[in-house]
C-alpha angles and dihedrals in degrees: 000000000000116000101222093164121085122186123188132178121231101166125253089025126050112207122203110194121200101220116189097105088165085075106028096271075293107171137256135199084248090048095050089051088044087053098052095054094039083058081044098048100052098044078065089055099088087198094048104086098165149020135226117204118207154161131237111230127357102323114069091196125344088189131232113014092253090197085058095054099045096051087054091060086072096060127085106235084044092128082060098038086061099039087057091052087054089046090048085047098049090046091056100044077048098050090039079047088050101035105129102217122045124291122198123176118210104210107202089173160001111344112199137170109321084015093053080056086054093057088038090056101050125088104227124022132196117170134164132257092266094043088110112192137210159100103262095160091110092069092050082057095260142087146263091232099158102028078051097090098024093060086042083059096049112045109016133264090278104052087042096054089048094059105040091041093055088027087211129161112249116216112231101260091054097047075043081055094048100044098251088113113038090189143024121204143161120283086238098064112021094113090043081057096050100048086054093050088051082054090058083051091048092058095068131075111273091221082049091050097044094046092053092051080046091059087041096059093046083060086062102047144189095293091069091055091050088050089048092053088043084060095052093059095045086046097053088039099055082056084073104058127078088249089072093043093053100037090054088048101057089041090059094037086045101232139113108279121243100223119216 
C-alpha cells in the first residue's frame, strides 16, 4: 500500500504530514491505521516534546475518502465496513485528545469534515488566511457524527449548531474569531511558527506537560467520549440511507444532489 504519511524530526518538534495531495490529503482506511502509529511512534521518541500536524500542498485535510466509501456501499458486509471506519476515526480523535505531550496542527489549508476533527483534537492550532473550515458532510447526505461534539467543546452549543446545520464552509479569520483557529500566520512560515511554538513547549517539564493534558482531558470529561462514541454510531449509520447514496454520488459526479 501506498505510504501517504510522512513523519520528520526536528528536535525538539516532531511533524506528521499527511501527504496525498491528489485528494486533498483526503483520507483513507490505511491512512487512518498509518496515523495512529505515527502518533504511537513518536510518543516513543523521549526528545521529541511536541508535534506538529500538517498537510502536503495547498489542502490541510479534505476529509473521508468519499470514493472509499462509495465503493463500499457495493459490497455485502458494507454497514460493518463503515462502522469499522467510525470505530478507526474515533480511536484516532481519542488517542490526538489523550496524547500525553502538545499537539498543534498547522493548518496550511482547507479543513473539512474528518479534517475539521483533526484541528478540533489538537491542543494548539495556527493555520493560514486560505485554510477554510467546516462540516460540509450534510450536504453529501451524512453526518458529522464524531466532529459533532468536538466542535460543541470548542466553541460553544450555539456556533456548532450554526455551522453543521448549515454545513458551510468558514473563511480563516471567522473560525480565528471563534477559537477554532488560536493563530493566523503566513503560508510561508507556518511550519517555522509551529516549530517555535513546540520550543516553547520544550521548555517546560514533560511530567509537567502530561499532567496538564491530563487535567485538560478531565475538563472534558467522560460525557464527551460517550457523545463521540454516540457519533460514531450515527456516522456509520447515515452511510446506510438513500440520502447518502445520493448525496456521494453527486459529490463524485459534481452535480446538485436530488434528494429522496
Amino acid at each position: 500500500m501506498d505510504d501517504f504519511i510522512r513523519v520528520r524530526k526536528h528536535v525538539p518538534s516532531g511533524t506528521i504530514v499527511l501527504q496525498r495531495t491528489d485528494k486533498c490529503n483526503a483520507l483513507s482506511r490505511w491512512m487512518l491505521l498509518q496515523l495512529k502509529q505515527a502518533f504511537e511512534d513518536l510518543h516513543q521518541e523521549r526528545q521529541v516534546r511536541a508535534v506538529i500536524l500538517t498537510g502536503a500542498g495547498q489542502s490541510f485535510c479534505a476529509g473521508m475518502d468519499l470514493q472509499e466509501i462509495q465503493d463500499s456501499s457495493r459490497a455485502g458486509d458494507a454497514l460493518q465496513q463503515w462502522h469499522q471506519d467510525a470505530v478507526q476515526l474515533k480511536e484516532l480523535i481519542e488517542l490526538m485528545l489523550q496524547f500525553p505531550k502538545p499537539i498543534i496542527a498547522a493548518v496550511n489549508g482547507p479543513a473539512v469534515g474528518a479534517g475539521a476533527a483533526l484541528v478540533l483534537a489538537s491542543d494548539i492550532v495556527v493555520a493560514v488566511s486560505e485554510a477554510s473550515f467546516g462540516m460540509p458532510e450534510p450536504r453529501r447526505g451524512l453526518v458529522s457524527g464524531i466532529v459533532a461534539p468536538l466542535l460543541t467543546f470548542r466553541v460553544g452549543a450555539g456556533k456548532a449548531a450554526n455551522l453543521l446545520l448549515t454545513a458551510r464552509l468558514v473563511e480563516a479569520d471567522e473560525a480565528f474569531r471563534w477559537g477554532i483557529y488560536h493563530e493566523l500566520t503566513a503560508g510561508d512560515t507556518i511550519w517555522a511558527r509551529s516549530h517555535q511554538i513546540a520550543e516553547q513547549c520544550a521548555q517546560s517539564a514533560p511530567e509537567s506537560l502530561q499532567l496538564t493534558k491530563r487535567l485538560l482531558n478531565e475538563t472534558i470529561g467522560e460525557q464527551l467520549g460517550v457523545m463521540i462514541s454516540a457519533g460514531a454510531a450515527a456516522t456509520a449509520t447515515a452511510r446506510t440511507t438513500e440520502a447518502a447514496e445520493e448525496g456521494l454520488a453527486a459529490f463524485l459526479e459534481k452535480r446538485a444532489p436530488k434528494w429522496p
